[in-house]
N, C-alpha and C positions, 0 to 999 in steps of 0.2 A: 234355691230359687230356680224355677225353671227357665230355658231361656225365651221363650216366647212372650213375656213380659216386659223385656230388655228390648226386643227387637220394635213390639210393640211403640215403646218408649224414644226408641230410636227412630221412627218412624215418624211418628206423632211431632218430634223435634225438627224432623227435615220438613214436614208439610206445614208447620206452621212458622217455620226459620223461610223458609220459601216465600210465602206471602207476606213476609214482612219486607224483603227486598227487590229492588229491580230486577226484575227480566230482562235480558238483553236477547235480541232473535238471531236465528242463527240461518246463513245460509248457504247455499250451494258454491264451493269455492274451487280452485285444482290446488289445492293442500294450502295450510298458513303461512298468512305473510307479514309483515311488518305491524304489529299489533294485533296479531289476530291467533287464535288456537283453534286448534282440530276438536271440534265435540261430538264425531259418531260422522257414519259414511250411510249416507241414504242405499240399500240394496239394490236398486233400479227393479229390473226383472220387466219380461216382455221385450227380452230383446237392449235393455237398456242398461247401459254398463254401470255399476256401483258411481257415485260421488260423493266425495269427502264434504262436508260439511260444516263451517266454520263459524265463530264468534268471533266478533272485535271486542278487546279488552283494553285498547288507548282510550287516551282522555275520551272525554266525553266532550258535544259542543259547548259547553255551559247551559242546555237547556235541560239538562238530563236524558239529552237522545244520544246515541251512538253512532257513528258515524264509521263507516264499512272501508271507506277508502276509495281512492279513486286517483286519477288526475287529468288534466286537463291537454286537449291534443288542437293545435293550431288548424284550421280551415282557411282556405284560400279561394279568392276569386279573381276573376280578369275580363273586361270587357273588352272588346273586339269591336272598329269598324269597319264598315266594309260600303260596297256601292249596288245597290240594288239591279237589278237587270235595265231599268229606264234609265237608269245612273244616278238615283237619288242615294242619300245619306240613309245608313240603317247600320244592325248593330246586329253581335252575338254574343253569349256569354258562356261561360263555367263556371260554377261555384263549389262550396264543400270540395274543393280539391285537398288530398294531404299534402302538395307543393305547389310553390307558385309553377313551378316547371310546368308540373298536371295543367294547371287551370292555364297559363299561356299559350299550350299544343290543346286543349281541349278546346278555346273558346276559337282560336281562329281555325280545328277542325268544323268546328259548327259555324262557321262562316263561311266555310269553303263547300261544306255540305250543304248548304242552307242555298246555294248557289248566288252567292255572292259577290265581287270583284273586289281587288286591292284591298284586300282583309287585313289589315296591321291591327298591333296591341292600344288599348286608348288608355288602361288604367288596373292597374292589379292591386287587391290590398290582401293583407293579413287578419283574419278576424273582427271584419269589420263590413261595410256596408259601400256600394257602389250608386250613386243616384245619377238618375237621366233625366236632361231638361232639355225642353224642346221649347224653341219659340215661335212665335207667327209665321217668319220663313219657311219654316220645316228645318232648321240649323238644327243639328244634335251640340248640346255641350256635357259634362260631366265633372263628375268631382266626387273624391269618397271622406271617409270620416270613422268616426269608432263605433257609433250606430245609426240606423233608419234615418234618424232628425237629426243628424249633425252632418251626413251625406246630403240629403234634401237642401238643408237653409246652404252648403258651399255650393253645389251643382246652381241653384236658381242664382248667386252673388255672381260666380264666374258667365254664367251667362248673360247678365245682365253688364257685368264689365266687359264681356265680347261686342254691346251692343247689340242684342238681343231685345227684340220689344214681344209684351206679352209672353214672359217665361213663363212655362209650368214643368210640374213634374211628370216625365211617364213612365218612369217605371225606377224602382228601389231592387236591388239583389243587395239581399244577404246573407254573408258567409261567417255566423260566428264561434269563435271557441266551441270547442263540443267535451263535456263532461264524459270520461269513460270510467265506469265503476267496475271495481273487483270483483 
């Protein structure tokens, strides 16, 4: 028996063994890592250095999808008040900092560049959302929370316990969790 019959057959086994099971995609990684293997290094060329190339073979999510990997990195925010040059109430901020540190030298820099007076700290949070309410006066109040609408309904409550008539909101920053993938 020759062997090109055999090869054939071998062949004919892998392409239809193939389409009967999942695919999983494979992509651009700097070598494998925790559930995951090496399947072939893309050659680059034009200048473009080879990359290794990788599959996840951990669980799956339960939908049948694969999931590559990743994890999650903390974002930071801080508002800053300050006194406008007539000496009205006004504000600065930072968000997306990687430490509240960043976001506290970052928000009262932009109060101080902004040209502002007595720039202190009003409110820093972790991953979450900062709201500003302002009422008839022109009074700033504040208040944060874990997202958009639970920053909003405290910032309008605390001002309205300041004594604040006619609160609204002007303005929501947020700074949340950020997804970084392998």
């Amino acid at each position: 028996m020759s062997p090109l019959p055999l090869v054939l057959r071998f062949l004919l086994a892998v392409v239809f063994g193939l389409t009967a099971t999942q695919a999983f995609a494979y992509y651009p990684c700097n070598g494998p890592g925790p559930d995951e293997v090496l399947v072939g290094v893309d050659p680059g060329g034009n200048g473009v250095a080879p990359t290794p190339l990788c599959e996840y073979v951990g669980e799956d999510g339960g939908d049948g999808t694969s999931d590559p990997g990743g994890y999650w990195v903390d974002r930071h925010a801080t508002l800053a008040w300050g006194s406008d040059p007539n000496g009205g109430p006004t504000y600065s901020w930072y968000v997306n900092a990687s430490s509240q540190a960043e976001a506290d030298t970052g928000a009262l820099a932009q109060c101080q560049a902004s040209g502002f007076r007595d720039c202190r700290i009003a409110v820093g949070v972790t991953n979450g959302a900062i709201a500003i309410a302002i009422d008839k006066s022109g009074r700033l109040h504040t208040d944060w929370g874990e997202d958009a609408r639970a920053a909003k309904q405290k910032a309008l409550r605390f001002c309205k316990a300041q004594g604040g008539k006619g609160c609204k909101i002007e303005e929501v920053l947020e700074s949340p969790a950020a997804w970084v993938g392998n």
